[in-house]
C-alpha positions in Angstrom: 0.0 0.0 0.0 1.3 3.1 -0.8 1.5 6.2 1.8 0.4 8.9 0.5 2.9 12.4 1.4 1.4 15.8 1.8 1.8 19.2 0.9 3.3 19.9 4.0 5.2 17.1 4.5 7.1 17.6 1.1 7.4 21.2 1.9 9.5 20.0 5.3 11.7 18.1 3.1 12.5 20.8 0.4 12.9 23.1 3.5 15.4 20.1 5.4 17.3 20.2 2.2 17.6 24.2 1.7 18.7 24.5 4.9 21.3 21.9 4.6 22.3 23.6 1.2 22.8 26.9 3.4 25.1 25.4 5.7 26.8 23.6 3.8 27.9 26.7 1.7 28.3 28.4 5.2 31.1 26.0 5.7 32.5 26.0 2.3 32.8 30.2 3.6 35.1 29.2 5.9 38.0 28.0 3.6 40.6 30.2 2.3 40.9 28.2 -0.6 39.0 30.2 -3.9 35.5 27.4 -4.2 32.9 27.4 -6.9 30.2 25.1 -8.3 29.2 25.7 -11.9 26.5 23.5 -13.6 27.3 21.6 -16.8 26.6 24.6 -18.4 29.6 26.0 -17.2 27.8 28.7 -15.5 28.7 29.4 -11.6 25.8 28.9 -9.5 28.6 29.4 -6.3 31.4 31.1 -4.9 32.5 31.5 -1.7 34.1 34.7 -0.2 37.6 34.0 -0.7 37.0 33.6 -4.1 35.0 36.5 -4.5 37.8 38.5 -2.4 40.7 36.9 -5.1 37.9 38.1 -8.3 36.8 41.6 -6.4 32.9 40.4 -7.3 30.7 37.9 -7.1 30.9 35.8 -10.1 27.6 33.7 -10.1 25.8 33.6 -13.1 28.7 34.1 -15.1 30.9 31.0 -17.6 33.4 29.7 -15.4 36.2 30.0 -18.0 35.4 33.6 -18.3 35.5 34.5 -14.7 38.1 32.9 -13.2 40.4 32.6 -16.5 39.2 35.3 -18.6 38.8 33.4 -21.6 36.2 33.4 -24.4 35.7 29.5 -24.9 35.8 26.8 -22.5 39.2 25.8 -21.4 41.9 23.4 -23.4 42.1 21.4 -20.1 38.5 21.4 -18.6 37.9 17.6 -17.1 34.5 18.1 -16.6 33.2 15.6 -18.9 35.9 13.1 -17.7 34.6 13.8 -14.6 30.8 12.7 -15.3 32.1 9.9 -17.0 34.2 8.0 -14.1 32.4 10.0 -11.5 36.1 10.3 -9.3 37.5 13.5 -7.9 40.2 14.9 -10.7 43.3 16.9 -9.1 46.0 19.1 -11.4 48.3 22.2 -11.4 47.7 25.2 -13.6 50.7 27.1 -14.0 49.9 30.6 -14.1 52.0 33.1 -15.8 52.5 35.1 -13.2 54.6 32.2 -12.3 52.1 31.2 -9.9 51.3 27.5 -9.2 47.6 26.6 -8.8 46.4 23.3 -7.5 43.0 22.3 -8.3 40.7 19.5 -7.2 37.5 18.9 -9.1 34.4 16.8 -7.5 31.4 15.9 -9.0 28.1 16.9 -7.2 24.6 15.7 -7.6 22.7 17.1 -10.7 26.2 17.0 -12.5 27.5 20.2 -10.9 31.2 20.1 -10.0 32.5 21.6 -7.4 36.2 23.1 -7.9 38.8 23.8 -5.0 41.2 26.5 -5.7 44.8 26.0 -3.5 47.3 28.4 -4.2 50.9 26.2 -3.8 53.2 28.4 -4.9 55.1 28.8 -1.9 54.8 25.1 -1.2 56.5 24.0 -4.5 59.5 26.9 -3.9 60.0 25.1 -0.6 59.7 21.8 -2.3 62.2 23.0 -4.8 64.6 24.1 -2.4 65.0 21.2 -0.2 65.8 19.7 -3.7 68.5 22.3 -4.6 69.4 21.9 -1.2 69.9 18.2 -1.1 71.2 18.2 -4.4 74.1 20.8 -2.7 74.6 18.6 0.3 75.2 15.6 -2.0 77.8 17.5 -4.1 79.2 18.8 -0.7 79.6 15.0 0.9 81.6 14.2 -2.6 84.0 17.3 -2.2 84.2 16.0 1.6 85.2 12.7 0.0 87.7 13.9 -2.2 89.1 15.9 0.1 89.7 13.2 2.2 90.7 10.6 -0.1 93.9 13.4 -1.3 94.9 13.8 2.5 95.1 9.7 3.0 96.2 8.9 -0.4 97.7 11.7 -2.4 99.2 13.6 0.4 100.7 10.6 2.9 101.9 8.5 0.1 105.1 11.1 -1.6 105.4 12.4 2.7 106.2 8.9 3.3 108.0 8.3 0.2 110.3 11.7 0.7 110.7 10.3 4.6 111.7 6.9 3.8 114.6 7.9 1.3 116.1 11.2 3.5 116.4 8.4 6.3 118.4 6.7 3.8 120.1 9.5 2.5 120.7 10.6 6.4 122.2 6.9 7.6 124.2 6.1 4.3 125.1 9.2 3.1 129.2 8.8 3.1 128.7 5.3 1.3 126.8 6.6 -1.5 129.3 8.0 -4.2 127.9 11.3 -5.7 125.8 9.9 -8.4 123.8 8.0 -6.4 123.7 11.0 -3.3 122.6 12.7 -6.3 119.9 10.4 -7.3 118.5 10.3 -4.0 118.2 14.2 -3.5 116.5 14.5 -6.8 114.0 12.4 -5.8 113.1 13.8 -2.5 113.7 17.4 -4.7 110.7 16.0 -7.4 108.3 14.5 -4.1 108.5 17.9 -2.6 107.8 19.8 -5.7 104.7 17.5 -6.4 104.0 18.1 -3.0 103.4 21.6 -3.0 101.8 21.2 -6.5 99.4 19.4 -4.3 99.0 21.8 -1.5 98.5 24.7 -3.8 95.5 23.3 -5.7 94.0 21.7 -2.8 94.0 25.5 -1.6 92.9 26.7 -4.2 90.2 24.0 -4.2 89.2 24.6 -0.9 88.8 28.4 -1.3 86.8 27.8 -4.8 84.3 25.4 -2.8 83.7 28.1 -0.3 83.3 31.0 -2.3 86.3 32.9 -1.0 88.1 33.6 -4.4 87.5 37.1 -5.8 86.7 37.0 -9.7 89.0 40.1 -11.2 89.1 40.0 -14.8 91.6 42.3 -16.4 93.1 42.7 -19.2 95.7 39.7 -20.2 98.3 39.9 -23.3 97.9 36.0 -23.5 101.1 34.9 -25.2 103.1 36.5 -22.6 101.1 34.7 -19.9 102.0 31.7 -21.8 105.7 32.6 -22.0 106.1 33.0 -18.0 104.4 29.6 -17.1 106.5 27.6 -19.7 109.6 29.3 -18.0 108.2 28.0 -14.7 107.6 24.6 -16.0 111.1 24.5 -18.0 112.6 22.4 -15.4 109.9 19.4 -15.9 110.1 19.3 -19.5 113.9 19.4 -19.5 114.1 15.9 -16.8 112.0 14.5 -19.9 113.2 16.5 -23.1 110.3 17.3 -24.1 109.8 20.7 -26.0 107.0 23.3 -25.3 106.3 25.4 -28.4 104.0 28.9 -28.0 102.2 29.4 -30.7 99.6 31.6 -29.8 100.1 35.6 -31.7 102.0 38.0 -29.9 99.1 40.7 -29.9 96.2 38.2 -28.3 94.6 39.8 -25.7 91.9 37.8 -23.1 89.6 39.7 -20.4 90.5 37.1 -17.7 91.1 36.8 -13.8 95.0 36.5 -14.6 95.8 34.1 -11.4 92.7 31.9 -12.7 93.6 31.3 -16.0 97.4 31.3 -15.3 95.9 28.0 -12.6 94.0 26.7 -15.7 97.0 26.9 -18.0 99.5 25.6 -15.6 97.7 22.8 -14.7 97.0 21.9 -18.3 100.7 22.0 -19.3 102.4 20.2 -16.6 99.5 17.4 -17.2 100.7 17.6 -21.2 104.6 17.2 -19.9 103.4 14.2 -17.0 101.5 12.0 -19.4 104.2 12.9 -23.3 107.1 10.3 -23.2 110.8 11.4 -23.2 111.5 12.9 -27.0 107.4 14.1 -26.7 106.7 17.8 -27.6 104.2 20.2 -26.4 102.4 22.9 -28.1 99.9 26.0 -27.3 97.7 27.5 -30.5 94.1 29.1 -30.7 91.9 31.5 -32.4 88.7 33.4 -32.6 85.3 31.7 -32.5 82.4 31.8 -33.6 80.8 33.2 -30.1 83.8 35.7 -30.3 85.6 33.8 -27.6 89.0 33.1 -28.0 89.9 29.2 -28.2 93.0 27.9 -26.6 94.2 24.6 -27.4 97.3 23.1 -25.4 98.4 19.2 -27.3 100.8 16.7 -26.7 101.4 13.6 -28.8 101.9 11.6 -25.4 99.9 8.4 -24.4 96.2 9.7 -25.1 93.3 9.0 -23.0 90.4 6.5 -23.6 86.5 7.5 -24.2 85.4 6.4 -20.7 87.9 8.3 -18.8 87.4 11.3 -20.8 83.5 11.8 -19.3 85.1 11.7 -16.5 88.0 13.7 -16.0 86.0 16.7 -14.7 84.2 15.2 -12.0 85.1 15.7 -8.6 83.6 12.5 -7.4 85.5 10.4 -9.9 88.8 9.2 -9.2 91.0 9.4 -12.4 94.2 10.0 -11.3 96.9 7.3 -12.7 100.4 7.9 -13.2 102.4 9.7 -15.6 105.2 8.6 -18.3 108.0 8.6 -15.7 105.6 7.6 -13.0 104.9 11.1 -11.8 101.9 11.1 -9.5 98.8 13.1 -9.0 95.4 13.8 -8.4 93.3 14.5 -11.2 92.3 18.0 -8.7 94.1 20.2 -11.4 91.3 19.3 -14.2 88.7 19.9 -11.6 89.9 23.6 -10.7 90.2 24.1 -14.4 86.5 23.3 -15.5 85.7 25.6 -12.5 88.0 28.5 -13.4 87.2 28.4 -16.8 83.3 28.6 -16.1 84.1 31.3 -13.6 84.8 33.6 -16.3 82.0 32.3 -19.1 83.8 29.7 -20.9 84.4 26.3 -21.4 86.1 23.1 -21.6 86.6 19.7 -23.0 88.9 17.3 -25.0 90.2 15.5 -27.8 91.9 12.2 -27.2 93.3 9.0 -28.6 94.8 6.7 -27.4 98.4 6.2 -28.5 98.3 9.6 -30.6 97.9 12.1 -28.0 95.4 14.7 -25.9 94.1 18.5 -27.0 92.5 20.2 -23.7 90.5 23.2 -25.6 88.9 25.8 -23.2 87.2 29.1 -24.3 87.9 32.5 -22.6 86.6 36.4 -23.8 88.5 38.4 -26.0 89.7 41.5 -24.4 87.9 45.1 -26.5 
């Protein structure tokens, strides 16, 4: 048997629901989030105040797309259709181009409306973003760390023991060695203590690049005669292994550069040239203009040439490339490190040319000087 409802009982219900209508949308007042519900007609039926207060009206009545995004059609990325169809709630980021990041979550009410939370994250995402950039510097931090570490137990130990072990022998046997071989002995603790220092002054250097404590003063360079006063330095090296160093670069070549920087860069480049080119080997420094109006230095050596792999490698502080040189010199592989950084420092860059067997070009880019 069916019961049959009244006027007035129906009229309770309609009122039950109203009422629940109004407090719902009382509540939805309360977020700071922008809310609206449109129908699928795309016109608002509901905003709350925050929305109202972002727009600076009250935009019921009007097309959704044209209220909130100002456009005259519909928007490219409107889900409300996708969202009748599977009937789940649909979240996504707008990107505004005020470089403003919107999150929005869609739900679909009864009658088809949807309702549509907007949640400004902008500031959330910049946090987000710079935990990353900060993780991303504590990693690269804990591999300097490493590498620090790893030159002080290996790289700086190994010669101090070395140059220890043959003074003691030097000290206790000295009158029984004829002068050849006192000789001998003295160069040797003479070539630890120069790579030594090599050592100490890059891992300075190093050190004061990783914190930031190197002032950047470019100036004015007349770049063969730059060249000129490192080979002199370097003389001594090349002599031990008779290899010749040939400048090449003009006469009137001038670079805007920090002068101790790209004296480190060139240096370091050289005396790898003269530690891995056989006795007999030459070395030789060339460039020219580029395209980019940078000027393109190229230091080569027909010594033993490095292999594919390694080369990827080289400038990475986290790799460990060091082997030893053609008279079993020893290093670090720091000096290619400093370089990449010195040479970026002042808008260049660098890489190389290798084969095995043939020889190595180290090519970095600096500015011309006006």
């Amino acid at each position: 048997m069916k019961t049959k409802v009244t006027y007035q009982e129906l009229e309770k219900v309609q009122q039950a629901l109203r009422e629940k209508e109004v407090l719902q949308r009382k509540i939805l007042n309360t977020f700071k989030n922008g809310i609206y519900i449109n129908n699928p007609n795309y016109t608002i039926e509901y905003a709350n105040l925050a929305l109202q207060e972002r727009l600076g009206r009250n935009p019921v009545n009007e097309s959704c797309y044209k209220a909130i995004y100002n456009l005259k059609e519909k928007c490219d990325w409107c889900i409300f259709e996708k969202l009748k169809e599977n009937k789940k709630r649909i979240e996504y980021e707008l990107k505004k181009e005020n470089g403003r990041i919107i999150e929005v979550t869609n739900v679909l009410l009864e009658k088809n409306q949807k309702l549509t939370i907007y949640h400004d994250i902008t500031k959330r995402k910049k946090n987000e973003q710079a935990l990353k950039n900060n993780e991303v510097k504590l990693r690269e931090s804990n591999k300097t760390k490493d590498k620090f570490f790893s030159i002080i137990a290996h790289d700086l130990k190994g010669p101090l023991h070395s140059m220890i072990d043959f003074s003691k022998i030097l000290d206790e046997k000295f009158e029984s060695f004829n002068t050849t071989k006192q000789k001998k002995y003295i160069n040797i603790i003479h070539q630890g203590l120069q790579n030594t220092y090599k050592l100490l002054e890059n891992l300075l250097i190093w050190s004061q690049m990783q914190q930031g404590n190197i002032d950047f003063k470019p100036e004015k360079v007349n770049l063969y005669v730059m060249s000129n006063e490192i080979i002199v330095q370097l003389n001594l090296s090349a002599k031990n292994k008779t290899i010749s160093i040939k400048n090449l670069i003009s006469e009137n070549i001038f670079v805007k550069a920090d002068k101790n920087m790209l004296a480190t860069i060139i240096r370091n480049i050289i005396s790898n040239a003269i530690k891995f080119t056989p006795i007999g080997g030459h070395v030789s420094l060339y460039g020219h203009e580029n395209e980019q109006n940078l000027f393109e230095i190229t230091i080569k050596d027909n010594g033993v040439g490095i292999a594919t792999k390694i080369q990827t490698k080289l400038f990475l502080v986290e790799e460990n490339t060091s082997t030893n040189g053609t008279d079993n010199e020893t290093g670090t592989g720091l000096g290619l490190i400093l370089c990449k950084g010195f040479v970026e420092r002042q808008g260049g860059k660098i890489w190389i040319e290798s084969e095995v067997g043939i020889g190595s070009k180290f090519i970095f880019t600096i500015p011309l000087s006006n």
